[in-house]
N, C-alpha and C positions, 0 to 999 in steps of 0.2 A: 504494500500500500504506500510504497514510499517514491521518492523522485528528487528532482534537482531543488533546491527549494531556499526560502528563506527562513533559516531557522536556526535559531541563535542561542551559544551556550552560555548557562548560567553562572558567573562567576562564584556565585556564592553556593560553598557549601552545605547541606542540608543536615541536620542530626535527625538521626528516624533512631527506630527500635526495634530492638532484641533482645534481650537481655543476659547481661555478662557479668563477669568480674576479671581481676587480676591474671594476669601469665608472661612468662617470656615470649617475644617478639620472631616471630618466623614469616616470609614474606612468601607466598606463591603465587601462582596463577593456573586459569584454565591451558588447553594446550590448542597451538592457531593451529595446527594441522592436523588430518584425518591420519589415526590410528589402527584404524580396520575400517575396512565394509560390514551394515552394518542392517539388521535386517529391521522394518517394519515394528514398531512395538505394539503391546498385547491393546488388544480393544480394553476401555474402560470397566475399572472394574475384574480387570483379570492382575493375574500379577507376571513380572519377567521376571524370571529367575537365572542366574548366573549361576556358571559352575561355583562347586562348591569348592575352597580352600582343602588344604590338606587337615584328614579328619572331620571332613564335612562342615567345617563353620563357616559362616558367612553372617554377616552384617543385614538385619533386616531393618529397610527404611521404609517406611508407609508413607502416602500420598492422599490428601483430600480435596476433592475440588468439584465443580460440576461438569458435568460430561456429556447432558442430557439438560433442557429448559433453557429459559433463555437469555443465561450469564454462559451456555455453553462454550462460548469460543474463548473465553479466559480458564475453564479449566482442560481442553484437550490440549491448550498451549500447553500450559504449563504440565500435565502428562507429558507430553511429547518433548517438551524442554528438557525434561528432570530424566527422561529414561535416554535419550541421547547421551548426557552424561555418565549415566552412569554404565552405558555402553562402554564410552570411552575409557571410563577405569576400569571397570574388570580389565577388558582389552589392555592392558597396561599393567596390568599385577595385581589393581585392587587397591584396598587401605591398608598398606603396612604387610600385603602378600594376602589379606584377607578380600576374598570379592563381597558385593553388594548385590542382597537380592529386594528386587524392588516389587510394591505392589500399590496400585492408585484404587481409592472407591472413588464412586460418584458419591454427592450429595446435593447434586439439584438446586443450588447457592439456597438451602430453608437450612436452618441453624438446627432441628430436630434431628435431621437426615444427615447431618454433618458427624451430632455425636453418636449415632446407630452408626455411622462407617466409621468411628473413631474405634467402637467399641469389636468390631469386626476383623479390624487392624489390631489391635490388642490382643484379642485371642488368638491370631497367627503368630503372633509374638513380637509385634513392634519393639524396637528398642527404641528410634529416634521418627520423626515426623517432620516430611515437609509439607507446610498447608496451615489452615485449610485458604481456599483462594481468595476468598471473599470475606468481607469483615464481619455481619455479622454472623455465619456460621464460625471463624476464627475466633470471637469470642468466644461462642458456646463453648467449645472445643481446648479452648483454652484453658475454661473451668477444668476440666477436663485431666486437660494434661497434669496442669499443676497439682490437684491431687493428688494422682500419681508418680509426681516429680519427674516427668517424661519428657525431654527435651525436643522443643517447636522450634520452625524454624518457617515463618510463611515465608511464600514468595511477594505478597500481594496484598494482604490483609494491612491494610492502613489506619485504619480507627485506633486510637489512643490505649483503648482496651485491649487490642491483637497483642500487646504485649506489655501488661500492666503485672505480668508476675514475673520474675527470675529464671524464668524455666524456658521463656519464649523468646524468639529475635525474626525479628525478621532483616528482607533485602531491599526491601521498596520503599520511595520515600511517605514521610506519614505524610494525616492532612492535615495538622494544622500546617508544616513548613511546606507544604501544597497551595496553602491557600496564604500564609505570609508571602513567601517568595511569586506568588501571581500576582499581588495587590505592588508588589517591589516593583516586578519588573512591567508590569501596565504602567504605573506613575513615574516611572523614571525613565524610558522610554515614549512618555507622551504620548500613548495611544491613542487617549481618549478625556475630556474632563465632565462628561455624565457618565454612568456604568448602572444598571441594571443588571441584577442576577437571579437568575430562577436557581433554585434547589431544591433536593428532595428530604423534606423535614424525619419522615420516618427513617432515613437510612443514616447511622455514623456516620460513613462514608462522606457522605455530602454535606452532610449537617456539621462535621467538623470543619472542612474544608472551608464552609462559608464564615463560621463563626470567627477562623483567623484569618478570612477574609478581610471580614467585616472589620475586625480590630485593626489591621495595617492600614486599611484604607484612612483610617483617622491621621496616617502619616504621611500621609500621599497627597498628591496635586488632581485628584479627582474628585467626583462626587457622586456617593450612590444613589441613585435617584429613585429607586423605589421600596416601600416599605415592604418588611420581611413575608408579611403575608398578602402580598402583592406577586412574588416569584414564589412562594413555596406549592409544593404538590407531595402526594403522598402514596404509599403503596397502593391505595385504594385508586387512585387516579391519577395514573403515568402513560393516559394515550391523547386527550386533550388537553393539547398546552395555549389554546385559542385566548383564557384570558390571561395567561404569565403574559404571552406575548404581546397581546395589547395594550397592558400597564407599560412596559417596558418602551413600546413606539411612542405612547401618549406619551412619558418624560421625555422623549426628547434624546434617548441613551444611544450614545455613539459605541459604545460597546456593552457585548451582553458575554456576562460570564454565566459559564456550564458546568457547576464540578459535579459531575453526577456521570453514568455511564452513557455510553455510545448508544444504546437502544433508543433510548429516550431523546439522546440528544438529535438522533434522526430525525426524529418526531416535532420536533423544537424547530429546526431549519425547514423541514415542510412547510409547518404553520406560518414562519417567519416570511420564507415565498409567495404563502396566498394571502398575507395581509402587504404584500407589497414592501415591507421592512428588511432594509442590507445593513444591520449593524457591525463590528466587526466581534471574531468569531472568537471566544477565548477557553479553552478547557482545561483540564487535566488529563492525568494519566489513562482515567478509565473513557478518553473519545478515542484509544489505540482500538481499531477496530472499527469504528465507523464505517470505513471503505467496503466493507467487506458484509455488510446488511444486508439481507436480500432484498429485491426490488426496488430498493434506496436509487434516488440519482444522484451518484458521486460529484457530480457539478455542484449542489447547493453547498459540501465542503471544503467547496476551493476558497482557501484565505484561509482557512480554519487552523487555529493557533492552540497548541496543549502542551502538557508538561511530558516529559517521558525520561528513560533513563539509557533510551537505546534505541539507535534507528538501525534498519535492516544494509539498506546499502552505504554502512561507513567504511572506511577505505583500512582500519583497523582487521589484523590478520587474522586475530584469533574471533573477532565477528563473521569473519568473511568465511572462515572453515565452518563456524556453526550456521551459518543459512544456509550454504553449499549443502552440508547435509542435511537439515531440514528441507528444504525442497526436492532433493534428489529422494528422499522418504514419505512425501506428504503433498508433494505438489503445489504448495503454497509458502509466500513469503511470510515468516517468523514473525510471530507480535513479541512485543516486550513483557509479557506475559511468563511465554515460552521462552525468552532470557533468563528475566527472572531466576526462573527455577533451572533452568540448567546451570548460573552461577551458584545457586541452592545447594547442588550436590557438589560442586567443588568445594564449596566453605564446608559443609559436612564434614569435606577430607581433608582438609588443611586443618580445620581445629581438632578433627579423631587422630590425626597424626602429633599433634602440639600436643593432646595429653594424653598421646601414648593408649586410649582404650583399646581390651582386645574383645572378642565378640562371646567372649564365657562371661563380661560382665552383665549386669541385669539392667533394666532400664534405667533405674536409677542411678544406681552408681557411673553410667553414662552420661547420666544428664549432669550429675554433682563436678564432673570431670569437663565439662563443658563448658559450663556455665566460665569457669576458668580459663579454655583455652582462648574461647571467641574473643578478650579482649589480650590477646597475646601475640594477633594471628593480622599480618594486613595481606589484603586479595586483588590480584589485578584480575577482571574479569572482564565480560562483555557490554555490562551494563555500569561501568566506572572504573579506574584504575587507583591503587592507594587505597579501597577501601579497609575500612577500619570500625570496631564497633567499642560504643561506649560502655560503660558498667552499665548505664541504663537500658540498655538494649538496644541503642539506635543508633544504625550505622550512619558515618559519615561519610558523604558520597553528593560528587555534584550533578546538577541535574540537566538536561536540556529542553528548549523551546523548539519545536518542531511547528513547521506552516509548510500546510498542504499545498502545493502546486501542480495542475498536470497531474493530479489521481494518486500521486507522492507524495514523502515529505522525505529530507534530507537533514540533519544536523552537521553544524561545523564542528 
């Protein structure tokens, strides 16, 4: 979904979350080049199994995400992200000579369905978890974990709660530095001096997102010009956006921000076309995917500006081997999604190698060992290089401005 485009990297740094503590400092990264041929991974919901090490151990990591409904295309990314990788390492020797057997559930982005596949993965014998994809099943889920002191790692879960215990981190940036660093860089860059935003009041997700929106805008050279429940919409009602977008035309709003997902925001630039309104287009990470809606016409997201951590055609080696194979396996170009998580399983293995676990340990004492290594550990990967993660769990990692061109977008 990407191309030549204008799209501008963020100088500033983000702190998101995971959560860490202390360790010595070891530096890795993914690998730019294909290591084997490699085949097709298992449909959702099934598991890929790696040979087993000698005496049959192996490393078992669990996957949650939706596979099925219609957050679908964030979670077969992220399957398809996270079992590339961990392709790549078996093919490689594995963690420490030990391989990884992988296994993804669906759960249909509903937060009930997240902890039945949590709990699915637990009696296979999960040790560690990357997931779940969406935030608020990530929450659920999170409860979850921590009870059982089981070590999370989303790719994608952003809400403030995806890692509000010790036990979880994620790779993705959160929302509120989602929604500061978008109020940054619209006012400093002079996009616009009205702004209009719709969001979606029942989701974290979005509801974060706007709220340190909302506070940076207080710092900035713009002005919001519509009240909160002028743009909000709710689970109940995310297919007419006829009056968000009228409040938004009547002020006068030179730019309309969207932090909320691609489905919707499809829905949003429809309306915006049959009421005659061209504001300029502002997202986040969850419009990765828009292009690719069915029956959408990709012209109404030309200009269209979001946050991301990864565009597909960057001139970067170790990017350029992971869509090589992703497309040569799947037919389509990589969201950030399916970065994400394929950086996911290499942090896996840069922090299981920093603290030395071997696969006779139990979950916990995996997670206890972790928790330790993640801030010990920096990652050059696909989606940032130098990352690094806080005691609090949030990695620090810079972000980029992708603007759609020609059915593309490109970052510098």
């Amino acid at each position: 979904m990407k191309k030549k485009a204008l799209c501008l990297l963020l100088a500033c740094a983000m702190t998101f979350s995971l959560a860490a503590c202390g360790g010595k400092g070891g530096e890795t990264s993914a690998p730019a080049e294909d290591r084997t041929e490699t085949e097709a991974p298992a449909e959702a919901g099934d598991d890929t199994e790696a040979p087993a090490a000698s005496g049959g151990a192996v490393f078992k990591v669990g996957g949650i995400g939706p596979t099925t409904g219609g957050a679908a295309v964030y979670g077969m990314a992220v399957q398809r992200g996270a079992e590339i990788a961990v392709e790549e390492i078996n093919a490689a020797g594995g963690i420490n000579g030990v391989q990884i057997e992988f296994q993804f559930q669906d759960d249909e982005h509903d937060p009930e369905k997240s902890v039945n596949a949590y709990n699915t993965l637990k009696d296979w014998g999960m040790q560690l978890l990357v997931g779940s994809v969406t935030s608020n099943p990530c929450i659920a889920v999170g409860e979850k974990t921590h009870e059982d002191n089981l070590f999370q790692l989303t790719p994608s879960g952003t809400a403030v709660k995806c890692v509000q215990y010790d036990n979880a981190f994620r790779m993705c940036f959160s929302d509120p530095n989602q929604g500061l660093e978008s109020a940054k860089y619209i006012g400093e860059n002079k996009l616009a001096s009205k702004v209009a935003v719709i969001y979606d009041s029942s989701d974290p997700y979005s509801a974060g997102i706007y709220e340190a929106f909302r506070a940076e805008a207080e710092n900035q050279d713009f002005e919001i010009v519509t009240e909160a429940k002028d743009g909000a919409f709710d689970a109940s009602n995310k297919t007419d956006f006829s009056v968000q977008v009228s409040a938004a035309k009547n002020a006068g709003a030179e730019l309309l921000y969207m932090p909320f997902y691609y489905t919707e925001a499809s829905l949003v630039l429809k309306e915006c076309k049959k009421q005659s309104y061209a504001p300029v287009f502002f997202g986040v990470d969850g419009m990765d995917g828009i292009l690719s809606v069915e029956n959408f016409d990709t012209s109404l997201a030309e200009d269209l500006m979001y946050m991301a951590p990864f565009v597909a055609n960057s001139d970067d080696e170790q990017v350029k081997s992971f869509v090589t194979k992703y497309q040569e396996q799947f037919n389509e170009v990589p969201n950030q999604f399916a970065a994400d998580a394929y950086d996911c399983i290499y942090v896996l293995k840069a922090a299981m190698e920093e603290a030395g676990v071997t696969p006779d340990m139990d979950a916990s004492a995996i997670c206890d060992a972790m928790k330790t290594a993640m801030t010990g550990i920096t990652f050059d990967g696909i989606t940032g290089k130098g990352i690094s993660w806080e005691a609090s769990g949030e990695p620090n990692k810079a972000p980029l401005i992708v603007q759609i061109k020609g059915g593309e977008g490109v970052a510098l």
